[in-house]
C-alpha positions in Angstrom: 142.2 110.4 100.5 139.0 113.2 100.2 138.7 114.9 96.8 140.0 117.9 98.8 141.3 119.3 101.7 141.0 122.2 104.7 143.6 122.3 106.8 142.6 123.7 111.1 145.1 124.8 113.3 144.1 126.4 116.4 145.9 128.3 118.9 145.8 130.4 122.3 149.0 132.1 121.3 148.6 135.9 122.3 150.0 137.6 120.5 150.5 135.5 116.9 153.8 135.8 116.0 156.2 134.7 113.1 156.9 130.8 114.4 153.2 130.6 113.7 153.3 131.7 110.0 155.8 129.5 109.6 154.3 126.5 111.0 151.0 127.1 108.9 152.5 127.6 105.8 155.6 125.5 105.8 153.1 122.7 106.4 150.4 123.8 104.2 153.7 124.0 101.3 155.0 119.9 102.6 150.6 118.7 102.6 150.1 120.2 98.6 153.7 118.1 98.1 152.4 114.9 99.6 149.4 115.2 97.1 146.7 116.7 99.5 144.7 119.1 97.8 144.1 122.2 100.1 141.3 124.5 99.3 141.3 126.3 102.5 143.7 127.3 105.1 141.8 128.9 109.1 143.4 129.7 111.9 141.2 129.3 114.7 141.6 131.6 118.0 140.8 129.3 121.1 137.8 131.3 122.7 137.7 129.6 126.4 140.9 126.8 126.9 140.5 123.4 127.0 141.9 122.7 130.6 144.9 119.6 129.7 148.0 122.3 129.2 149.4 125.3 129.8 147.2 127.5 132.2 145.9 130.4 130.1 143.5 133.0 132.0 141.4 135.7 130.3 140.7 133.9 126.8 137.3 135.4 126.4 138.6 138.8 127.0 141.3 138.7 124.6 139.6 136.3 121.9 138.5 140.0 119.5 142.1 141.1 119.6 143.9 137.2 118.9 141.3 137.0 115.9 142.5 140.0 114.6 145.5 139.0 114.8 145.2 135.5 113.1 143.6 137.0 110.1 146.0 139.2 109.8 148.9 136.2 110.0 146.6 134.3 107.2 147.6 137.3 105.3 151.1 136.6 105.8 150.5 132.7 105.0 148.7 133.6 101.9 151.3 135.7 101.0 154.2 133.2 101.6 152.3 130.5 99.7 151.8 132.7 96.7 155.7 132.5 96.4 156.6 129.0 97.1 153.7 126.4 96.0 154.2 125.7 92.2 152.6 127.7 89.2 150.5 125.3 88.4 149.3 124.8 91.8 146.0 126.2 92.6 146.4 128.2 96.1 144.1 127.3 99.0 141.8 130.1 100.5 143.7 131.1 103.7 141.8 132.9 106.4 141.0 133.1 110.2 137.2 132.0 112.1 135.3 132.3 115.3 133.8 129.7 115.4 135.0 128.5 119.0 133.7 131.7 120.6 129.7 130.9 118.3 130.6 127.4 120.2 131.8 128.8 123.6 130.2 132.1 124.3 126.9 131.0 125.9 127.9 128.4 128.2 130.3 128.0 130.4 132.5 124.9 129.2 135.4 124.8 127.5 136.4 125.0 124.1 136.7 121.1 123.2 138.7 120.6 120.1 136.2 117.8 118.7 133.3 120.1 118.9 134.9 122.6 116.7 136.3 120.1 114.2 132.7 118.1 114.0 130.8 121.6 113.2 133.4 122.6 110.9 132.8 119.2 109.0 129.5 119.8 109.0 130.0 122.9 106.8 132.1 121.2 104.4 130.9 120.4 100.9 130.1 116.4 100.8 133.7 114.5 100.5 135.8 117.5 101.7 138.2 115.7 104.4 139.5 117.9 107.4 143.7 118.1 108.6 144.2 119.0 112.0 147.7 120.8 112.5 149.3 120.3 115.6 153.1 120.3 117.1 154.6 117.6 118.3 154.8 118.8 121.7 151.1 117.2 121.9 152.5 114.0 121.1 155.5 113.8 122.9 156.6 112.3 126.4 155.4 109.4 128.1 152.2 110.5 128.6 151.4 112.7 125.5 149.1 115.7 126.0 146.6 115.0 123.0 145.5 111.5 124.6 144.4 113.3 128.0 142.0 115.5 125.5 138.3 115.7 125.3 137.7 112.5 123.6 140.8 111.8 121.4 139.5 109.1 119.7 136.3 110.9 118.3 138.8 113.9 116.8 140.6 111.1 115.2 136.7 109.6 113.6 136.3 113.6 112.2 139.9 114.3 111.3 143.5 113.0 110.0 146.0 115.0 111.9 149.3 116.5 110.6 152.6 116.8 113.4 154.4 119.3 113.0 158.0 119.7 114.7 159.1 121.6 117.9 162.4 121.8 119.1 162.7 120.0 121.8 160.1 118.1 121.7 160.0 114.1 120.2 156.6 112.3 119.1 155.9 109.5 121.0 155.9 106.9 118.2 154.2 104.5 120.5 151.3 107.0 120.9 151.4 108.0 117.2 151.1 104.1 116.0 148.0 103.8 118.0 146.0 106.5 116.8 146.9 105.6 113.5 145.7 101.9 113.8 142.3 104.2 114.2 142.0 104.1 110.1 143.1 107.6 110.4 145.8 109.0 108.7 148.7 110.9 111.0 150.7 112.6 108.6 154.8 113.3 109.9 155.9 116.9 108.4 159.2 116.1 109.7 160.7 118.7 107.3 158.9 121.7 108.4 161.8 123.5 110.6 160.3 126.7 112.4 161.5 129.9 113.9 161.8 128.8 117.5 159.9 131.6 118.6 158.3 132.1 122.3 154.4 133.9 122.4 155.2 134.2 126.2 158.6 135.5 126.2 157.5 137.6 123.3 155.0 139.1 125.4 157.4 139.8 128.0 159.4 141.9 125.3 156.2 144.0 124.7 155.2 144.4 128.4 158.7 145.4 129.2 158.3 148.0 126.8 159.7 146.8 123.5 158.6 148.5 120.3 155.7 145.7 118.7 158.1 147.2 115.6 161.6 146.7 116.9 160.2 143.0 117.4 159.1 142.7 113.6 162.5 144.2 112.5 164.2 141.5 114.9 162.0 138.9 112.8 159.6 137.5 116.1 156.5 139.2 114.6 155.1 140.3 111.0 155.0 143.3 110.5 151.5 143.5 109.8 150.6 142.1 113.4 153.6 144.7 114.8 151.7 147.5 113.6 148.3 146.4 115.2 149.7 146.1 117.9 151.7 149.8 118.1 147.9 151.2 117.1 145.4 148.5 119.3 146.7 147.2 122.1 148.5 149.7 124.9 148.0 147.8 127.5 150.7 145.4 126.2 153.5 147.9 126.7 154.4 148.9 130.3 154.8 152.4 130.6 159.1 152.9 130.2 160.3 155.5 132.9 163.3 157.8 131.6 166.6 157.2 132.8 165.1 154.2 134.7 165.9 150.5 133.6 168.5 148.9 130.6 167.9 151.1 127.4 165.6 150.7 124.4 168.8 148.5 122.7 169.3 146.3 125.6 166.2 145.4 126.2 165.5 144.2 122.7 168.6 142.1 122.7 167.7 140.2 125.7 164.4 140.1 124.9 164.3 138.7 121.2 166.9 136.9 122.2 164.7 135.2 124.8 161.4 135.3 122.5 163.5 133.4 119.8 165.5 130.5 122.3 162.4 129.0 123.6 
C-alpha cells in the first residue's frame, strides 16, 4: 500500500449528474474505511473517446462545458465528504482536470486511459499510489469491456483499480481474478449503492424541455450543475411550443422517471 492515495475517475457523461456524486464520494467514504489514505479526489472529462463503448460524438466540442460541470460536482463531493468521513479524518483535495484534452487536443487519436493515468503518475509526489474508479459495467459479461482497452495490462502496472456497483451489471470474477494475479490490487466497493440515474435519458429530460431545476428538485442533478445549466447551456432545452405537447408536470414525471430507472 503507497503512503497515500489519489483517486481518478473519468467520465464522458454529459451532463454530470447526481449518480455521479454519489459514486465518487460513496467510494471515496468505503477507500478512507479500508485504510487508503486519499489526498486527492479529480474528476477527469474524457476529451476525444476511447473507441471500445458507447458511441459518443462531439467530445471535443462539449469538453469546456463537461469540465465545468465536473468541478462543479467535486464541489458537491467535497461537500458530502465533509459530512460523512470521521473528525479525525483528514479530507482529500477534491477537484476536476484537463489533462486528457493537454493529452488529446493536438492530435488526432483518442483519449487512451493509460496515457492519462501514466502522466498523472508522473506528477505525483515519489510513493503516491494512483486508484482508478470504475463501474462494474467495465467488468461484466463474458467478454468485459476494460480487457478490449488500450493496453489493459499497462493501466493495471500504473494503477490499482476500485469497482464500483451498477445495477444491472455483475463483475466477471473470472476477469477480475486475472488482473489481480497482475500484483495489482482490484478493490470490490460492493457497498457503494448509487442513485440509478441515466446521463442520456437525463438529457432527453432537458432537450424535451425540462427545467435543468425541476431535475435538481426531482434529485437527478445538483443543484449547482442545474443552475449552470439554466444560465450556460440553451442549446440543451428544445424550444417548448404553447398549448403543444404533455405539460411542464407530465413531462417531468416521465422524464425523471426515465432518467432515474436506467
Amino acid at each position: 500500500m503507497g503512503s497515500d492515495y489519489q483517486l481518478v475517475f473519468g467520465l464522458s457523461a454529459d451532463p454530470v449528474h447526481v449518480g455521479h456524486v454519489e459514486m465518487v464520494a460513496q467510494s471515496a467514504q468505503g477507500l478512507v474505511a479500508r485504510g487508503y489514505p486519499l489526498v486527492e479526489v479529480l474528476l477527469v472529462p474524457v476529451y476525444r473517446r476511447n473507441p471500445v463503448g458507447a458511441v459518443k460524438r462531439g467530445l471535443p466540442d462539449t469538453f469546456a462545458s463537461r469540465l465545468t460541470m465536473c468541478a462543479l460536482a467535486a464541489g458537491e463531493v467535497a461537500h458530502r465528504l465533509e459530512r460523512r468521513l470521521p473528525a479525525a479524518c483528514a479530507r482529500p483535495r477534491i477537484g476536476a482536470s484537463a489533462i486528457e484534452a493537454e493529452l488529446a487536443r493536438h492530435r488526432r487519436r483518442p483519449n487512451y486511459t493509460v496515457e492519462t493515468l501514466t502522466l498523472l503518475k508522473l506528477r505525483c509526489p515519489p510513493g503516491r499510489g494512483l486508484i482508478f474508479l470504475i463501474s462494474s459495467e467495465l467488468v461484466a459479461g463474458s467478454d468485459p469491456q476494460l480487457g478490449r482497452w488500450h493496453r489493459p495490462d499497462a493501466i493495471l502496472r500504473v494503477a490499482d483499480i476500485a469497482v464500483c456497483p451498477r445495477p444491472g451489471y455483475t463483475p466477471n470474477r473470472r476477469f477480475l481474478s486475472a488482473l489481480a494475479r497482475g500484483g495489482r490490487r482490484v478493490i470490490r466497493l460492493d457497498e457503494v449503492a448509487t442513485p440509478d440515474i441515466s446521463a442520456t435519458a437525463v438529457r432527453a429530460c432537458l432537450d424535451a424541455g425540462v427545467s435543468p431545476l425541476a431535475l435538481a428538485r426531482h434529485g437527478s442533478l445538483t443543484p449547482a450543475i442545474a443552475r449552470y445549466l439554466s444560465v450556460r447551456r440553451a442549446s440543451y432545452i428544445s424550444e417548448t411550443t404553447a398549448g403543444k405537447g404533455p405539460s411542464t408536470s407530465s413531462r417531468l414525471t416521465k422524464c425523471a422517471d426515465s432518467a432515474s430507472s436506467r
